[in-house]
C-alpha positions as CSV (number, residue, x, y, z in Angstrom):
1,X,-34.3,50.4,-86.8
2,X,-35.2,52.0,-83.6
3,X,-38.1,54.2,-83.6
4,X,-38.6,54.9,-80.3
5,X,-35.1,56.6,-80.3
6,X,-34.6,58.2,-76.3
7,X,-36.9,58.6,-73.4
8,X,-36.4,61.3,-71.0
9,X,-37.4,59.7,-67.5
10,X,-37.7,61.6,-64.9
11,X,-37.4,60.4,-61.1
12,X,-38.8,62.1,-58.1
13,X,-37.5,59.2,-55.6
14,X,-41.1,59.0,-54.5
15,X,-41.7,55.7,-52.8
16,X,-43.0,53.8,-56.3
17,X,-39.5,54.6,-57.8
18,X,-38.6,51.0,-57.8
19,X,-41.8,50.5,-60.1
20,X,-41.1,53.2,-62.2
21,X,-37.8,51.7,-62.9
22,X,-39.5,48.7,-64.2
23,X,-41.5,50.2,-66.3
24,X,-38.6,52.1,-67.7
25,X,-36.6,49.3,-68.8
26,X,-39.5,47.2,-70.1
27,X,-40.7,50.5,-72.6
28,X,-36.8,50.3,-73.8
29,X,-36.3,47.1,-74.3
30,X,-39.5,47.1,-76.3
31,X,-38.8,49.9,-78.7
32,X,-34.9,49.4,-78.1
33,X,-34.7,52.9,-77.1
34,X,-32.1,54.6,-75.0
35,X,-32.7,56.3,-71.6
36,X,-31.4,59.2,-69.9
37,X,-32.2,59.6,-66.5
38,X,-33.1,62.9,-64.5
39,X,-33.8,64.6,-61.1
40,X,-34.6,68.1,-60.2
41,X,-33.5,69.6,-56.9
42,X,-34.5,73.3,-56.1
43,X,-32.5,75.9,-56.6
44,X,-33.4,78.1,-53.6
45,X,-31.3,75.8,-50.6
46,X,-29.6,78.5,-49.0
47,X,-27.2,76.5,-46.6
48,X,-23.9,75.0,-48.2
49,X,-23.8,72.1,-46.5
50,X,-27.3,70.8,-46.8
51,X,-26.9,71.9,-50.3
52,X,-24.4,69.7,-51.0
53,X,-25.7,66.9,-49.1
54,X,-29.3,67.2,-51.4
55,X,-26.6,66.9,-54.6
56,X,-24.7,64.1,-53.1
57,X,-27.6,62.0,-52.4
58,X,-29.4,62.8,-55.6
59,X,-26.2,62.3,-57.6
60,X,-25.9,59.0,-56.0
61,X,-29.9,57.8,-56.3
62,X,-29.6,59.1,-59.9
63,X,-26.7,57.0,-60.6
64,X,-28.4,53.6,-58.7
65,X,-31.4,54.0,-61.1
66,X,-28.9,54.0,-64.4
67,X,-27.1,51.5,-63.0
68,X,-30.3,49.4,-62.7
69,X,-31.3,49.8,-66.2
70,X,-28.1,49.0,-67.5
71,X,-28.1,45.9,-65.7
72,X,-31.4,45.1,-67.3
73,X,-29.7,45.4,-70.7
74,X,-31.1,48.7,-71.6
75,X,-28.8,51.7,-73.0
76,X,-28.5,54.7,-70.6
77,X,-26.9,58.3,-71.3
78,X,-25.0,60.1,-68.4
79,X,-27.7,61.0,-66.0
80,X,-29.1,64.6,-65.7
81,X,-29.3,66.7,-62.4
82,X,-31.0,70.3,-63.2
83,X,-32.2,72.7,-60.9
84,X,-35.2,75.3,-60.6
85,X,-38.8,74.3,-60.9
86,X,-39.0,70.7,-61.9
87,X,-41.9,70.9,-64.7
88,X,-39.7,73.7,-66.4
89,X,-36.6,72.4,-66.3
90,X,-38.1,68.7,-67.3
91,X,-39.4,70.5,-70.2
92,X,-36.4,72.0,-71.5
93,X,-34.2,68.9,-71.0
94,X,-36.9,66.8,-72.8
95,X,-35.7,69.4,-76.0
96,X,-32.3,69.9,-75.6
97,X,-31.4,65.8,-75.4
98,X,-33.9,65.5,-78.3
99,X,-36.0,63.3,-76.2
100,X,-39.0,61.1,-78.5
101,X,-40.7,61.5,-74.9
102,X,-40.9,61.8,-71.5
103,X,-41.8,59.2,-68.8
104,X,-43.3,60.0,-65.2
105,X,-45.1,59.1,-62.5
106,X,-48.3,60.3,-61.6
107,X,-47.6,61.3,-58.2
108,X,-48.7,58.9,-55.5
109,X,-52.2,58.5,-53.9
110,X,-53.1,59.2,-50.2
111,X,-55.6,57.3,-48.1
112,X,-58.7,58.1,-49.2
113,X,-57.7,59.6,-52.8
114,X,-59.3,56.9,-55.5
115,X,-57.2,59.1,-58.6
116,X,-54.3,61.6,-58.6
117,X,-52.3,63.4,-60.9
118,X,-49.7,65.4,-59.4
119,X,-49.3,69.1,-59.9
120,X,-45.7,68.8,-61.7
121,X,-47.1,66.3,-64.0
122,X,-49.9,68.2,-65.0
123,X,-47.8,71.0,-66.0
124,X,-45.4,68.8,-67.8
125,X,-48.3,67.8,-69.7
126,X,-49.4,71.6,-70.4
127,X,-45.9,72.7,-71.6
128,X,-44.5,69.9,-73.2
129,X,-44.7,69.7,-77.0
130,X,-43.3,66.4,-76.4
131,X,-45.2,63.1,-76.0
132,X,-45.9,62.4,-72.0
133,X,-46.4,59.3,-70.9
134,X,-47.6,59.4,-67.4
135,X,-47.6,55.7,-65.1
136,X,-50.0,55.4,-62.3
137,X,-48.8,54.0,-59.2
138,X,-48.8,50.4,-58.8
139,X,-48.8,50.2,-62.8
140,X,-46.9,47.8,-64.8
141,X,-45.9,47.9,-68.8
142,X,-48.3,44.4,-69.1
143,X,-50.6,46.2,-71.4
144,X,-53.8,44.2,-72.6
145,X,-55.9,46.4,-73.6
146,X,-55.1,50.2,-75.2
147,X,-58.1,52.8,-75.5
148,X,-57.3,55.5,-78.0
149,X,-60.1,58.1,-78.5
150,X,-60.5,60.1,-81.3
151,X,-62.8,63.1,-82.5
152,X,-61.3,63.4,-85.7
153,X,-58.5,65.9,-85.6
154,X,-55.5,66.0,-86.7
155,X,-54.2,65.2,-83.0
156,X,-56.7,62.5,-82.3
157,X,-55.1,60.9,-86.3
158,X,-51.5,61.2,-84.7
159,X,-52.1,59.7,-81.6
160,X,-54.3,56.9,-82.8
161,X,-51.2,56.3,-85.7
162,X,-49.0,55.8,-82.5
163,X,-51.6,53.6,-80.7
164,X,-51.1,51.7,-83.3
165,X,-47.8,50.8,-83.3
166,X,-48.0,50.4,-79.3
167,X,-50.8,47.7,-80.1
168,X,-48.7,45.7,-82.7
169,X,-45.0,45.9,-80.4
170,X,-47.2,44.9,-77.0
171,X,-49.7,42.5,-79.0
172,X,-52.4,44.2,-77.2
173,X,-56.0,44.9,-78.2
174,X,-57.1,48.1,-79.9
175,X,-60.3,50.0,-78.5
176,X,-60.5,53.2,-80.9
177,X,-63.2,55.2,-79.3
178,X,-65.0,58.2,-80.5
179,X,-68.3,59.7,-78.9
180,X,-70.9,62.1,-80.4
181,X,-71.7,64.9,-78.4
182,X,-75.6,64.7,-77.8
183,X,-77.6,67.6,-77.2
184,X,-79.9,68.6,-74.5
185,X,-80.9,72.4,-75.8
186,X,-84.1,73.4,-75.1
187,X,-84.8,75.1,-78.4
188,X,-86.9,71.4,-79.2
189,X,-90.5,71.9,-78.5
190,X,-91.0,68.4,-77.9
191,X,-89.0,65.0,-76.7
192,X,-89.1,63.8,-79.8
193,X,-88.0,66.6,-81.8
194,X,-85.0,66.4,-79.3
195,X,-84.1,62.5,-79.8
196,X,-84.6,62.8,-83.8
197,X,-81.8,65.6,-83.9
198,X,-79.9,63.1,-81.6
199,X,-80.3,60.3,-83.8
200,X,-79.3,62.3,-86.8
201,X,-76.3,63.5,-85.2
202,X,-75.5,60.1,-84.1
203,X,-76.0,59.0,-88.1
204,X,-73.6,61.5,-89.4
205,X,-71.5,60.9,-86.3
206,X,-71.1,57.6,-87.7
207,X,-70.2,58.0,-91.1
208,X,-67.0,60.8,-90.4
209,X,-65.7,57.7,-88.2
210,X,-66.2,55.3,-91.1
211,X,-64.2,57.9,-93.3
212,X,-61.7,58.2,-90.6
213,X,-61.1,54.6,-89.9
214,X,-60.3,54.1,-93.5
215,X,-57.3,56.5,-94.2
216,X,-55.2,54.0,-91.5
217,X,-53.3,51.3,-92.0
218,X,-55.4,48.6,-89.6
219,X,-53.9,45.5,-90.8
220,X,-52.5,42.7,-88.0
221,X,-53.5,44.6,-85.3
222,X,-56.5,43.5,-82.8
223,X,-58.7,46.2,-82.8
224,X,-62.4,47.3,-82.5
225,X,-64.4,50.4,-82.9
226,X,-66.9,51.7,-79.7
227,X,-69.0,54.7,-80.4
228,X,-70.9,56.3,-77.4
229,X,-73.6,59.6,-77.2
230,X,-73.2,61.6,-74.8
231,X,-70.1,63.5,-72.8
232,X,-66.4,62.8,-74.3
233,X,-64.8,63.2,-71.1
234,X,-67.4,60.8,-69.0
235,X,-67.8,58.2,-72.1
236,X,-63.5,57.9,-72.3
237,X,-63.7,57.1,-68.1
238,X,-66.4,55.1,-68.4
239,X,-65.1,53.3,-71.6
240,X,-61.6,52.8,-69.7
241,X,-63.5,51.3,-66.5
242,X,-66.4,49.3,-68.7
243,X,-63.4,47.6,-70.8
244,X,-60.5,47.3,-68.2
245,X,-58.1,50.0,-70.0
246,X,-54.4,49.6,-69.7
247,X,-53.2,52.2,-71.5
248,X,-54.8,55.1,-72.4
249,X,-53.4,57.0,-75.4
250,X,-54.9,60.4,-76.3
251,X,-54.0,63.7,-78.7
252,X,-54.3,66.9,-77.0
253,X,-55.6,70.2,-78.9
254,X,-51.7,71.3,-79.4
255,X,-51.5,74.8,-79.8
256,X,-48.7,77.7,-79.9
257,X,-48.0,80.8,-78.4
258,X,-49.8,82.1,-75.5
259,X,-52.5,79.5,-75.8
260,X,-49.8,76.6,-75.5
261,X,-51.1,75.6,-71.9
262,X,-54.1,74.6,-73.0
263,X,-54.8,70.8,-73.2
264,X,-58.2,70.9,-74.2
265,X,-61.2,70.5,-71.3
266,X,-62.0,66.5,-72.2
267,X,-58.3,66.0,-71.8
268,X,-58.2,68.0,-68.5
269,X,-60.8,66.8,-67.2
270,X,-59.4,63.1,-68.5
271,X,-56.3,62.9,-67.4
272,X,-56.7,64.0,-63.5
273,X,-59.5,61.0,-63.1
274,X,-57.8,58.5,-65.3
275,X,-57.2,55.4,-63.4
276,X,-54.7,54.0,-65.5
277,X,-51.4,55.0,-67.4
278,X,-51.8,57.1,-69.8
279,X,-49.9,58.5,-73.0
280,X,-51.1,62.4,-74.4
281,X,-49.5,63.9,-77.5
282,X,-49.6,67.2,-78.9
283,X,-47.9,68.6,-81.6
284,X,-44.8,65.6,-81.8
285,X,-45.3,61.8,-82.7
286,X,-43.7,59.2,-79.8
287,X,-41.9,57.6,-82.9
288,X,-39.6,58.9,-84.8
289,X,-38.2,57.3,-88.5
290,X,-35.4,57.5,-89.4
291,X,-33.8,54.2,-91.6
292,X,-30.3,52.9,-90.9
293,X,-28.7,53.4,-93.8
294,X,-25.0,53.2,-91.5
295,X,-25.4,49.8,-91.2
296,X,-23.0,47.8,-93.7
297,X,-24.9,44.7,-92.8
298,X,-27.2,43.9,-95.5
299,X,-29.2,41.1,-92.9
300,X,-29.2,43.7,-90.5
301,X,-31.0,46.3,-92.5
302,X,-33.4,43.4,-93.6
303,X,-34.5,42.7,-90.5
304,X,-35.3,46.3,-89.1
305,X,-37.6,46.2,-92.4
306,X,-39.3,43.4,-91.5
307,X,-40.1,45.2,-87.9
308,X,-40.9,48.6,-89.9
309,X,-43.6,46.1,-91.5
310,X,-45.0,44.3,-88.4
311,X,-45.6,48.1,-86.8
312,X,-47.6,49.2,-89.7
313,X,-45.1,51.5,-91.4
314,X,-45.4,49.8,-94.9
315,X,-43.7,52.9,-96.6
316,X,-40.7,52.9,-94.7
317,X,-40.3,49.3,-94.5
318,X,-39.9,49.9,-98.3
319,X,-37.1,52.2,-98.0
320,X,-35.4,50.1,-95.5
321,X,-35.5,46.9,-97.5
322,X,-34.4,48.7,-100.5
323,X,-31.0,49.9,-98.0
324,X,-30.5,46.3,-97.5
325,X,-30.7,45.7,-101.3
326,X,-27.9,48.4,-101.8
327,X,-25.7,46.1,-100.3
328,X,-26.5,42.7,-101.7
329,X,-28.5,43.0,-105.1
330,X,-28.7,39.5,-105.2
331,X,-31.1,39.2,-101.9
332,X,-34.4,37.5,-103.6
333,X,-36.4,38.1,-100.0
334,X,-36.1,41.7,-99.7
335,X,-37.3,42.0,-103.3
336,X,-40.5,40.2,-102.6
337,X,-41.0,42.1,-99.5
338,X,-40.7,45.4,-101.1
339,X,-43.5,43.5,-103.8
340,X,-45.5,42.7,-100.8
341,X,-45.6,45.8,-99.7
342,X,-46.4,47.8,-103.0
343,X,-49.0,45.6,-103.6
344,X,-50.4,46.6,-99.8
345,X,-50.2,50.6,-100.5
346,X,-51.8,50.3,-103.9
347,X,-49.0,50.4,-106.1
348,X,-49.9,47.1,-108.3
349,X,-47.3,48.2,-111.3
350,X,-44.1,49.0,-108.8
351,X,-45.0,45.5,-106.8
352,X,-44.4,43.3,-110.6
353,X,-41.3,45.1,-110.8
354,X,-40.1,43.8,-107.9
355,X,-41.4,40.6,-108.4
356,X,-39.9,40.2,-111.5
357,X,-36.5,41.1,-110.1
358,X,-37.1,38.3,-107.4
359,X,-38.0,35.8,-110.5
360,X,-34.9,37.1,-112.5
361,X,-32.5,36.8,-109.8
362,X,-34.0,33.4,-108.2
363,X,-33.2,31.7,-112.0
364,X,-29.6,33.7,-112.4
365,X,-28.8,31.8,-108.8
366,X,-30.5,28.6,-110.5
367,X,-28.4,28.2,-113.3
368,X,-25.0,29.3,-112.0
369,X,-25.6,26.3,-109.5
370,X,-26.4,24.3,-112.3
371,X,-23.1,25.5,-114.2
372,X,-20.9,24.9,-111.0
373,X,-22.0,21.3,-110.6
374,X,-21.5,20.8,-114.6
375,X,-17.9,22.3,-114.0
376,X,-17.5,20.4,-111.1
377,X,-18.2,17.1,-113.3
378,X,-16.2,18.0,-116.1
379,X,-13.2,18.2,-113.7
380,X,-14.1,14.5,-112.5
C-alpha cells in the first residue's frame, strides 16, 4: 500500500543539490513513493547555441540526479524539463503527473541572512493546491521532533491528520500546538478588566482544543499538546526554536478563485522566518488511499494492512485486510485484525463477528489436522 504515491521534486542545481538529493530518496524510501524529477530553464534565450547548450547541460544534470535515486533503490519516472517561469510551470506539472506533492529547496542563505525563503518557492507555495514541502539548506530527513499547529480549521484538521502519519513512519515526537490570540484593546478601563477577558478567552480557548484533540485518532504516536497566549505567528517560531523543531507541518487558509494566493498572514509571515523544513497544505492531503486490490498475493495485501494500521488509518486497514481475505478465507490473522480494529473505531458487534470467524476457522483447521493424522494412522 503506498500512500505517499509520487513526489514532484524539483531541482534548481543550486549548490545544496547534492543535499536535496538525499532528502529525496530518504522521503521515498519511507513512504515507498515514486519520484519524478524536474528543471525549469527560461524560455526567453534568444541565441541557438547557448540555447542548446542550457538544454544539454540541464538534460544531463537532470538525468545525474535520477540516476542517483535509482541507485539508492528508489523508483523514478522519466525526468521533466519545462520552460517559462519556474513557479508556474512547477505548478502545472505538479497536476498534470498527479503529483501527492512537491519537494524544494528553500533557496540558499547569504552571509549575513539568518532565514530565507526564496521568491520561487514562495509562489509555489501561493499557487499550489498541492502539498509543498520546502527543505532548508543544510537540512536532513532525521526528523525528531514534528510541530504541527492548529487553530481549529478544517486545514489545520488536515494537516495535523498528515502530521500524524509523518510522526508514526519517522517515529518522531508530536508537538500539536495551538495559541489563543490575547487581546490588548483598550476598550478595558482597567488592567484587570483586561487580564480577566484574557483568562476567559484562554478558558474557552482550552476547551475547543480538548474537543478538537478528541475527533483524532492519537493512538501509538508520541505526542503532546502546548498551548501559548499571545501572537500565532511569534508563538509557532518561538515554539519551533524553544523545542528544537524538525519539521514543521502547517494548513494554509486554501481558498479558490481570485483569492487563491492567499496563504493566510501567520503562515506568511511563518514560513519566510521558519528556520527549519517545513510542510504547508491547502486544499489536498500529502497522502493519498487508495487499497491494492491488484495484488493476487493474499500476504502481500496483509501486510500493507498492517502498515495502514501502524499510520493510524484504522478504516482502511479494514478494507485492506478484508482484500487479503478475498483471496484466502481461511487466513485466521487478518480476521482478528479486522476484530481489532472494529473494536478500536467503536464498532463492538462487527469486531465479534470477526472474532467468531477467527474462532470458527482456527477449530475447522484443528480438526482436519486431527482427521489427517487419524487417516494417516489408519493407513499404518
Amino acid at each position: 500500500m503506498t500512500i505517499l504515491d509520487k513526489i514532484l521534486f524539483a531541482q534548481d542545481f543550486a549548490s545544496t543539490s547534492k543535499q536535496l538529493e538525499s532528502v529525496a530518496a530518504s522521503l521515498a524510501s519511507s513512504f515507498k513513493s515514486t519520484i519524478v524529477p524536474m528543471h525549469v530553464l527560461p524560455n526567453d534565450i534568444v541565441n541557438p547555441k547557448v540555447k542548446d547548450l542550457l538544454d544539454d547541460t540541464a538534460k544531463s544534470r537532470l538525468e545525474a540526479t535520477a540516476q542517483t535515486l535509482r541507485d539508492s533503490g528508489v523508483k523514478v519516472e522519466a525526468p521533466l524539463i519545462k520552460y517559462g517561469v519556474a513557479h508556474d510551470q512547477i505548478v502545472m506539472a505538479a497536476s498534470s503527473v498527479h503529483a501527492n506533492m512537491i519537494l524544494v529547496g528553500s533557496g540558499e542563505t547569504n552571509a549575513g541572512e539568518k532565514f530565507k525563503l526564496g521568491t520561487t518557492t514562495e509562489r509555489i507555495i501561493q499557487r499550489s493546491e498541492k502539498p509543498v514541502m520546502v527543505i532548508k539548506e543544510n537540512s536532513s530527513l532525521s526528523i525528531a521532533k514534528i510541530l504541527c499547529p492548529v487553530d481549529f480549521s478544517s486545514p489545520s484538521e488536515r494537516a495535523l491528520k498528515n502530521a500524524l502519519i509523518f510522526a508514526r513512519r519517522f517515529n518522531a515526537e508530536l508537538i500539536i500546538l495551538s495559541v489563543s490570540e490575547a487581546t490588548t484593546s483598550s476598550w478595558f478601563s482597567s488592567k484587570e478588566e483586561l487580564e480577566k477577558e484574557n483568562e476567559e478567552r484562554l478558558q474557552a480557548h482550552t476547551k475547543e482544543f480538548d474537543a478538537f484533540l478528541d475527533k483524532l485518532n492519537l493512538e501509538g504516536v508520541n505526542w503532546s499538546r502546548e498551548e501559548r497566549s499571545g501572537n500565532p505567528a511569534k508563538e509557532i517560531l518561538n515554539t519551533i526554536s524553544d523545542k528544537h523543531i524538525d519539521l514543521l507541518i502547517m494548513g494554509t487558509s486554501g481558498r479558490s478563485g481570485l483569492n487563491r494566493l492567499i496563504v493566510g498572514s501567520v503562515t506568511e509571515k511563518v514560513i519566510r522566518e521558519v528556520p527549519c523544513s517545513f510542510l504547508t497544505l491547502k486544499s489536498q492531503d500529502v497522502i493519498s488511499l487508495q487499497l491494492q486490490t491488484d495484488i493476487k498475493d493474499f500476504e502481500a495485501l496483509y501486510e500493507a494492512g498492517e502498515q495502514l494500521e501502524k499510520d493510524g488509518l484504522y478504516e482502511v486497514a479494514i478494507e485492506q485486510y478484508k482484500a487479503s481475505l478475498g483471496i484466502n478465507t481461511m487466513h485466521v490473522p487478518a480476521y482478528r485484525a479486522i476484530a481489532k480494529l472494529f473494536d478500536k473505531i467503536g464498532e463492538p458487534e462487527k469486531a465479534s463477528l470477526y472474532r467468531k470467524s477467527a474462532n470458527e476457522i482456527k477449530e475447522r483447521l484443528w480438526y482436519s489436522k486431527i482427521e489427517e493424522e487419524a487417516r494417516k494412522l489408519r493407513g499404518q
